[in-house]
N, C-alpha and C positions, 0 to 999 in steps of 0.2 A: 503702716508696715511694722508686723512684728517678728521676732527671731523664736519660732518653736524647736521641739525635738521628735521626728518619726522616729519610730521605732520599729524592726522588722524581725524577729525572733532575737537575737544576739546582735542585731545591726544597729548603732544607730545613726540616723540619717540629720545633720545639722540647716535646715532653709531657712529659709526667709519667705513670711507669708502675709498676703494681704486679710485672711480669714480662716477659718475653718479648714483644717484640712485631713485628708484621710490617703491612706497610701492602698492600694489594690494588691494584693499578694493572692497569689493560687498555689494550690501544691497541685501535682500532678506527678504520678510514677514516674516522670522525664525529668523532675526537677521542680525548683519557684521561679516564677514568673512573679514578677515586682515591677508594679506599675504607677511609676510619682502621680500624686495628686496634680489638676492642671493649674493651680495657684502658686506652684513651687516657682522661685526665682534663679535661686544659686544654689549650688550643692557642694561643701564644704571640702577640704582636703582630706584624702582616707574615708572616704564615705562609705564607700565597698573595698576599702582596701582589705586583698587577701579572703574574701568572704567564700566559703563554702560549700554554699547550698543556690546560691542565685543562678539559673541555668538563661536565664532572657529578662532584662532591664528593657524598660522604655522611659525614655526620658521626654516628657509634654514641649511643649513648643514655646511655652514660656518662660524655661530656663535659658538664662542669656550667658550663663558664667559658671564653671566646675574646677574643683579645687585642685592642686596637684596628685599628683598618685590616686586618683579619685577611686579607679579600676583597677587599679594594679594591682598583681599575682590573684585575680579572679578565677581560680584553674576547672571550673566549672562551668564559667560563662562560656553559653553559645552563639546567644545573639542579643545584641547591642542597639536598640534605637536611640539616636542623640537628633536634638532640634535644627532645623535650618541655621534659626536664629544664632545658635550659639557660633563665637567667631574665633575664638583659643580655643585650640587642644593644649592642655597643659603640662606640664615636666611630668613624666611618668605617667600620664593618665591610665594609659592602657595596655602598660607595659606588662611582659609575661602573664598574659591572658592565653596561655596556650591552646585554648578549646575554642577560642572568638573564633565562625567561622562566616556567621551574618553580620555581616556589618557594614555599612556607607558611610562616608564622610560627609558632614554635612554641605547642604549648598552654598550657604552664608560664609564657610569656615576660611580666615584671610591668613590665620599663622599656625602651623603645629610645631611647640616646644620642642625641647630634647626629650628623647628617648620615649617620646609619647606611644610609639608603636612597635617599638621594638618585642621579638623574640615572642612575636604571635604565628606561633607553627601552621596553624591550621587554616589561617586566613588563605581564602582561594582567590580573590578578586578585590583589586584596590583604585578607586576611580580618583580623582583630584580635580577639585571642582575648580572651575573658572575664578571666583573667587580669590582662590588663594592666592597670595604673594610670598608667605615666608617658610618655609623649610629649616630649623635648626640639624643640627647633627647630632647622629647617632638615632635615627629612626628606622633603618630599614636593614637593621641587625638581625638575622633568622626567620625572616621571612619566608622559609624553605618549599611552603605548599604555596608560595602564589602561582595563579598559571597564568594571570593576567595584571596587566597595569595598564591605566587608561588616563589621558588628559583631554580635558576637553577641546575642542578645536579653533574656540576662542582665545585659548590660554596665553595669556601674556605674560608668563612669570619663569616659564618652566618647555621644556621641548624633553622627547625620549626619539633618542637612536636606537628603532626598534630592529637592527639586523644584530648590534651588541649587547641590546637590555641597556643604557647609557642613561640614566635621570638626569638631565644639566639643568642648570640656568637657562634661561632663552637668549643669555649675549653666550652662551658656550665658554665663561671664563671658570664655572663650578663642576665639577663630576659628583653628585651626592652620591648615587652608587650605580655598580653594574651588576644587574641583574641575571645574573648566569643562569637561575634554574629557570627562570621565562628561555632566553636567548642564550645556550651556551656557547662558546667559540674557541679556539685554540688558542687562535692571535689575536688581542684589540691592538688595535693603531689608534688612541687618541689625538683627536679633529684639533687642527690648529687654534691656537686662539684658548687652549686652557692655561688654566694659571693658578686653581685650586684643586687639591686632590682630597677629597674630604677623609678622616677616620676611617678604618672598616670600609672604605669603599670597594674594595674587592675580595672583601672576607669571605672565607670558605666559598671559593669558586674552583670547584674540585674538576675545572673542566681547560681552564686556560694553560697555557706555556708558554706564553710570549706578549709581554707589555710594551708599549713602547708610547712615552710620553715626549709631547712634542715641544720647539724649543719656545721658549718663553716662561713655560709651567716654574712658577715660582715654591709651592707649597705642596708637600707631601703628609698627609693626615698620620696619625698614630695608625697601625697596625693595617696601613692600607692594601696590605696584600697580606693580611696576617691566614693562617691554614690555606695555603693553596698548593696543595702537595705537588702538583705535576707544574707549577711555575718555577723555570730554572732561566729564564733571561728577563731582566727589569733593564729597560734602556733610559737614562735618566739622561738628561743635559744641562750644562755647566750652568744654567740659570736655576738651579732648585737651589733653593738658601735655606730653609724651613725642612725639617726632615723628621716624623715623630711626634709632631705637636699634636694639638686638641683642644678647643676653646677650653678656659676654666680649670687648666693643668698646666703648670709652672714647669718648665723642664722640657724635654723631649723624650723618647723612648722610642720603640725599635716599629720598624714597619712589614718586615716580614716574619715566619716563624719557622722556616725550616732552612738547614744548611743549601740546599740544591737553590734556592731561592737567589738567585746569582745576581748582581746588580752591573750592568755595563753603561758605562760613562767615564769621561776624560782624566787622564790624569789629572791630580793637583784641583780639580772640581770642588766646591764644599760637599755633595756627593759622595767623592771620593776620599775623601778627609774622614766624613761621617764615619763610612764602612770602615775603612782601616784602626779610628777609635773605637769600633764598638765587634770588629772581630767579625763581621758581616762577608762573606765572598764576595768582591770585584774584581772586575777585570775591563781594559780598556777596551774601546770600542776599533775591528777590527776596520785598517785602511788597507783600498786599492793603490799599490803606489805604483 
Protein backbone atom coordinates (compact mmCIF):
# COMPACT_ATOMS: atom_id res chain seq x y z
CA UNK A 1 0.00 0.00 0.00
CA UNK A 2 1.02 3.12 -1.07
CA UNK A 3 -0.05 6.99 -0.47
CA UNK A 4 -0.44 8.68 -4.16
CA UNK A 5 -1.83 12.17 -5.18
CA UNK A 6 -5.12 12.35 -8.00
CA UNK A 7 -5.36 15.22 -9.47
CA UNK A 8 -8.66 16.54 -11.15
CA UNK A 9 -8.18 20.01 -12.83
CA UNK A 10 -7.46 22.42 -9.55
CA UNK A 11 -8.67 19.37 -7.23
CA UNK A 12 -6.38 17.47 -5.52
CA UNK A 13 -7.52 14.23 -4.37
CA UNK A 14 -5.13 12.46 -1.28
CA UNK A 15 -5.70 8.01 -1.36
CA UNK A 16 -4.18 5.35 -0.55
CA UNK A 17 -3.60 2.82 -3.24
CA UNK A 18 -2.74 -0.75 -3.66
CA UNK A 19 -1.54 0.09 -7.69
CA UNK A 20 -1.94 2.05 -10.47
CA UNK A 21 -4.41 4.39 -10.40
CA UNK A 22 -6.48 6.68 -12.67
CA UNK A 23 -9.45 8.77 -11.81
CA UNK A 24 -12.60 9.02 -14.79
CA UNK A 25 -13.48 12.71 -15.26
CA UNK A 26 -16.09 13.69 -18.14
CA UNK A 27 -17.04 17.13 -19.07
CA UNK A 28 -20.33 17.53 -20.37
CA UNK A 29 -22.38 20.92 -20.87
CA UNK A 30 -24.26 19.68 -17.34
CA UNK A 31 -21.15 19.77 -15.59
CA UNK A 32 -17.93 16.88 -14.39
CA UNK A 33 -18.66 13.90 -13.59
CA UNK A 34 -15.56 12.40 -11.43
CA UNK A 35 -15.44 9.03 -11.09
CA UNK A 36 -12.62 7.40 -8.25
CA UNK A 37 -10.49 4.67 -9.56
CA UNK A 38 -11.79 1.26 -8.05
CA UNK A 39 -8.38 0.72 -5.88
CA UNK A 40 -9.02 3.91 -4.02
CA UNK A 41 -9.30 3.16 -0.07
CA UNK A 42 -9.82 6.52 1.94
CA UNK A 43 -10.38 9.90 0.77
CA UNK A 44 -8.71 12.41 2.82
CA UNK A 45 -10.33 15.62 4.60
CA UNK A 46 -11.19 18.68 2.02
CA UNK A 47 -11.00 16.45 -0.91
CA UNK A 48 -13.73 18.43 -2.66
CA UNK A 49 -14.00 20.81 -0.20
CA UNK A 50 -15.80 23.82 -1.79
CA UNK A 51 -15.04 22.49 -5.44
CA UNK A 52 -16.68 24.12 -8.40
CA UNK A 53 -17.01 22.43 -11.29
CA UNK A 54 -17.94 18.74 -9.88
CA UNK A 55 -21.73 18.19 -10.87
CA UNK A 56 -21.80 14.05 -9.98
CA UNK A 57 -19.01 12.15 -7.82
CA UNK A 58 -19.01 8.47 -7.47
CA UNK A 59 -17.28 7.03 -4.91
CA UNK A 60 -16.07 2.73 -5.90
CA UNK A 61 -17.07 0.37 -3.31
CA UNK A 62 -13.82 0.06 -2.01
CA UNK A 63 -13.50 3.04 -0.07
CA UNK A 64 -14.04 2.18 3.65
CA UNK A 65 -13.16 5.81 5.19
CA UNK A 66 -13.73 9.73 3.94
CA UNK A 67 -12.15 12.63 5.68
CA UNK A 68 -14.03 15.44 7.40
CA UNK A 69 -15.62 18.19 5.45
CA UNK A 70 -14.73 15.79 2.45
CA UNK A 71 -17.91 17.56 0.46
CA UNK A 72 -18.54 20.43 1.87
CA UNK A 73 -19.73 23.76 0.28
CA UNK A 74 -19.78 21.59 -3.09
CA UNK A 75 -22.54 24.27 -4.53
CA UNK A 76 -22.55 22.47 -7.76
CA UNK A 77 -22.79 19.03 -6.74
CA UNK A 78 -25.97 17.14 -7.96
CA UNK A 79 -25.45 13.72 -7.36
CA UNK A 80 -23.53 11.87 -4.98
CA UNK A 81 -22.69 7.96 -5.06
CA UNK A 82 -20.91 6.79 -1.68
CA UNK A 83 -19.97 2.87 -0.97
CA UNK A 84 -22.13 0.50 1.02
CA UNK A 85 -19.15 -0.34 2.54
CA UNK A 86 -18.23 2.98 3.87
CA UNK A 87 -19.74 3.12 7.82
CA UNK A 88 -18.90 7.12 9.14
CA UNK A 89 -20.42 10.09 7.59
CA UNK A 90 -17.97 12.42 9.02
CA UNK A 91 -18.14 16.20 10.72
CA UNK A 92 -19.15 18.17 7.87
CA UNK A 93 -18.98 15.85 5.08
CA UNK A 94 -21.55 17.09 3.19
CA UNK A 95 -22.46 20.01 4.59
CA UNK A 96 -23.90 23.06 2.35
CA UNK A 97 -24.00 21.02 -0.68
CA UNK A 98 -26.93 23.15 -1.71
CA UNK A 99 -27.63 21.59 -5.21
CA UNK A 100 -27.14 17.63 -3.68
CA UNK A 101 -30.33 16.30 -4.94
CA UNK A 102 -29.29 12.38 -5.70
CA UNK A 103 -28.16 11.08 -3.02
CA UNK A 104 -28.61 7.60 -0.67
CA UNK A 105 -27.05 6.91 2.37
CA UNK A 106 -25.27 4.06 2.32
CA UNK A 107 -26.41 0.52 3.44
CA UNK A 108 -23.43 -0.37 5.63
CA UNK A 109 -23.55 3.39 7.06
CA UNK A 110 -23.69 2.76 11.39
CA UNK A 111 -22.95 6.73 12.59
CA UNK A 112 -23.34 10.16 10.92
CA UNK A 113 -21.03 12.93 12.62
CA UNK A 114 -22.15 16.40 13.18
CA UNK A 115 -23.31 18.44 10.83
CA UNK A 116 -22.65 15.98 8.12
CA UNK A 117 -25.81 16.99 6.28
CA UNK A 118 -26.91 19.95 7.21
CA UNK A 119 -28.31 22.84 5.00
CA UNK A 120 -28.69 20.67 1.66
CA UNK A 121 -31.61 22.65 0.27
CA UNK A 122 -32.43 20.59 -2.36
CA UNK A 123 -32.23 17.10 -1.10
CA UNK A 124 -35.81 15.69 -1.78
CA UNK A 125 -35.65 12.10 -0.21
CA UNK A 126 -33.70 10.91 2.87
CA UNK A 127 -33.84 7.06 3.72
CA UNK A 128 -31.80 5.77 6.99
CA UNK A 129 -30.69 2.48 6.64
CA UNK A 130 -31.04 -0.39 9.19
CA UNK A 131 -27.68 -0.23 9.92
CA UNK A 132 -27.32 2.83 11.39
CA UNK A 133 -27.22 3.36 15.21
CA UNK A 134 -25.77 6.80 15.75
CA UNK A 135 -27.13 10.21 14.92
CA UNK A 136 -24.88 13.24 16.37
CA UNK A 137 -26.54 16.84 16.27
CA UNK A 138 -26.95 19.38 14.17
CA UNK A 139 -27.78 17.29 10.82
CA UNK A 140 -30.87 18.03 9.76
CA UNK A 141 -30.41 22.00 9.80
CA UNK A 142 -32.27 23.27 6.31
CA UNK A 143 -33.40 20.56 5.11
CA UNK A 144 -36.21 22.69 3.45
CA UNK A 145 -36.96 20.55 0.11
CA UNK A 146 -37.36 17.09 1.80
CA UNK A 147 -40.62 15.64 0.90
CA UNK A 148 -39.79 12.49 2.40
CA UNK A 149 -37.89 10.56 5.20
CA UNK A 150 -37.87 6.90 5.40
CA UNK A 151 -36.62 4.29 8.12
CA UNK A 152 -36.34 0.99 7.52
CA UNK A 153 -38.85 -1.29 9.13
CA UNK A 154 -36.17 -3.23 10.82
CA UNK A 155 -34.79 -0.28 12.53
CA UNK A 156 -33.69 -0.65 15.80
CA UNK A 157 -32.09 2.65 16.57
CA UNK A 158 -34.43 5.31 15.64
CA UNK A 159 -38.62 5.54 15.15
CA UNK A 160 -40.47 8.71 13.14
CA UNK A 161 -43.87 10.04 14.48
CA UNK A 162 -45.10 10.48 11.02
CA UNK A 163 -48.36 12.58 11.88
CA UNK A 164 -45.62 15.39 13.63
CA UNK A 165 -42.53 14.75 11.18
CA UNK A 166 -40.90 13.65 15.08
CA UNK A 167 -37.01 11.78 14.35
CA UNK A 168 -36.51 10.03 17.97
CA UNK A 169 -34.52 7.52 19.45
CA UNK A 170 -36.46 4.19 19.41
CA UNK A 171 -36.62 4.42 23.66
CA UNK A 172 -38.42 8.09 22.62
CA UNK A 173 -36.05 9.72 25.35
CA UNK A 174 -34.19 12.00 22.13
CA UNK A 175 -36.36 14.34 19.74
CA UNK A 176 -33.34 15.11 16.91
CA UNK A 177 -35.74 17.01 14.96
CA UNK A 178 -39.38 17.77 13.70
CA UNK A 179 -39.89 17.82 10.48
CA UNK A 180 -42.48 20.54 9.72
CA UNK A 181 -42.14 20.91 5.95
CA UNK A 182 -42.67 16.91 5.50
CA UNK A 183 -45.59 17.05 8.33
CA UNK A 184 -46.70 20.59 9.38
CA UNK A 185 -48.83 21.05 12.54
CA UNK A 186 -50.07 23.86 14.75
CA UNK A 187 -49.76 21.92 17.95
CA UNK A 188 -47.03 19.13 18.84
CA UNK A 189 -47.70 17.50 22.27
CA UNK A 190 -44.43 15.60 22.79
CA UNK A 191 -44.89 11.66 23.75
CA UNK A 192 -44.09 10.93 27.30
CA UNK A 193 -40.92 9.48 28.03
CA UNK A 194 -38.66 12.39 26.37
CA UNK A 195 -35.82 13.69 28.15
CA UNK A 196 -33.65 15.34 25.38
CA UNK A 197 -34.56 18.15 23.05
CA UNK A 198 -31.77 18.31 20.74
CA UNK A 199 -30.31 22.09 19.06
CA UNK A 200 -32.37 23.35 16.27
CA UNK A 201 -34.81 20.79 16.85
CA UNK A 202 -37.61 22.79 15.69
CA UNK A 203 -35.85 25.47 13.79
CA UNK A 204 -37.72 27.38 11.26
CA UNK A 205 -40.95 25.67 11.56
CA UNK A 206 -42.95 28.55 10.17
CA UNK A 207 -45.97 26.44 10.79
CA UNK A 208 -46.32 25.53 14.51
CA UNK A 209 -47.93 27.60 17.67
CA UNK A 210 -47.98 25.53 20.27
CA UNK A 211 -45.23 23.18 21.95
CA UNK A 212 -45.88 21.46 24.73
CA UNK A 213 -43.06 19.33 26.38
CA UNK A 214 -43.89 16.58 28.63
CA UNK A 215 -42.79 16.12 32.32
CA UNK A 216 -39.75 14.44 32.98
CA UNK A 217 -37.91 16.17 29.71
CA UNK A 218 -34.69 17.09 31.27
CA UNK A 219 -32.71 19.03 28.25
CA UNK A 220 -33.54 21.80 25.93
CA UNK A 221 -30.88 22.05 22.88
CA UNK A 222 -29.52 25.57 21.90
CA UNK A 223 -31.85 27.40 19.55
CA UNK A 224 -34.58 24.76 19.77
CA UNK A 225 -37.33 26.48 18.59
CA UNK A 226 -35.03 29.27 17.10
CA UNK A 227 -37.26 31.28 13.80
CA UNK A 228 -40.59 29.99 14.58
CA UNK A 229 -42.47 33.15 13.79
CA UNK A 230 -46.17 31.97 14.75
CA UNK A 231 -44.74 30.02 17.97
CA UNK A 232 -46.13 31.97 20.94
CA UNK A 233 -46.72 29.20 23.65
CA UNK A 234 -43.54 26.81 24.81
CA UNK A 235 -45.13 24.75 27.80
CA UNK A 236 -41.95 23.60 29.65
CA UNK A 237 -42.04 21.60 33.13
CA UNK A 238 -40.22 22.14 36.26
CA UNK A 239 -37.96 19.04 35.40
CA UNK A 240 -35.83 21.06 32.45
CA UNK A 241 -32.48 21.81 34.33
CA UNK A 242 -30.33 22.23 30.92
CA UNK A 243 -31.65 25.15 28.89
CA UNK A 244 -29.40 26.41 25.57
CA UNK A 245 -26.85 23.87 25.59
CA UNK A 246 -25.09 22.08 22.68
CA UNK A 247 -22.49 19.33 22.80
CA UNK A 248 -18.97 20.94 22.30
CA UNK A 249 -20.17 24.60 23.58
CA UNK A 250 -19.41 25.73 27.17
CA UNK A 251 -22.16 27.89 28.44
CA UNK A 252 -25.70 27.92 27.35
CA UNK A 253 -27.44 30.52 25.13
CA UNK A 254 -30.96 31.27 23.98
CA UNK A 255 -33.64 28.81 22.59
CA UNK A 256 -36.05 30.78 20.99
CA UNK A 257 -35.74 33.90 18.56
CA UNK A 258 -38.62 36.00 18.66
CA UNK A 259 -40.25 38.08 21.41
CA UNK A 260 -43.97 36.30 20.80
CA UNK A 261 -42.05 33.06 21.52
CA UNK A 262 -43.69 32.91 25.06
CA UNK A 263 -42.43 30.29 27.41
CA UNK A 264 -45.16 28.77 30.01
CA UNK A 265 -44.04 26.84 33.01
CA UNK A 266 -44.13 27.05 36.93
CA UNK A 267 -42.99 29.59 38.91
CA UNK A 268 -39.59 29.48 40.74
CA UNK A 269 -38.90 26.35 37.91
CA UNK A 270 -34.98 26.60 36.50
CA UNK A 271 -37.29 27.42 33.40
CA UNK A 272 -38.43 30.00 34.86
CA UNK A 273 -35.16 31.39 36.49
CA UNK A 274 -33.70 31.02 32.80
CA UNK A 275 -36.35 33.47 31.18
CA UNK A 276 -36.42 35.98 33.75
CA UNK A 277 -32.16 36.06 33.53
CA UNK A 278 -32.09 36.16 30.00
CA UNK A 279 -35.20 38.71 29.32
CA UNK A 280 -37.28 35.79 27.42
CA UNK A 281 -41.32 36.17 27.99
CA UNK A 282 -42.84 33.77 30.69
CA UNK A 283 -45.65 33.37 32.12
CA UNK A 284 -47.14 30.84 34.57
CA UNK A 285 -49.09 27.94 33.49
CA UNK A 286 -52.95 28.78 33.75
CA UNK A 287 -55.02 26.59 36.88
CA UNK A 288 -58.68 25.41 37.28
CA UNK A 289 -59.18 26.21 40.81
Amino acid sequence: MRTTKLMAGALTLLVLVGGAAAAETVQSSEGTVYTLPANVSRIEEYAFYGDGELREIRIPEGVTEIGDLCFSGDNYLVSLTLPDGLAELPYGALESCFRLMDFDLPQGLKKISGSALQYNYYLTHLTLPSSLTEIEQLNFIGLHGLQSLTLAEDDAAFKLDETNGLLMTADGTRLLHCFSDISPAEEIILPEGMKTIDPFAFHYDVTVEKIVLPEGTETIGLLAFGICPKLTEIVIPASVTAIGVMEGQAGSGSITSFAQNVLVTPEGSPAWDWAQKTGVTVKAPETNE
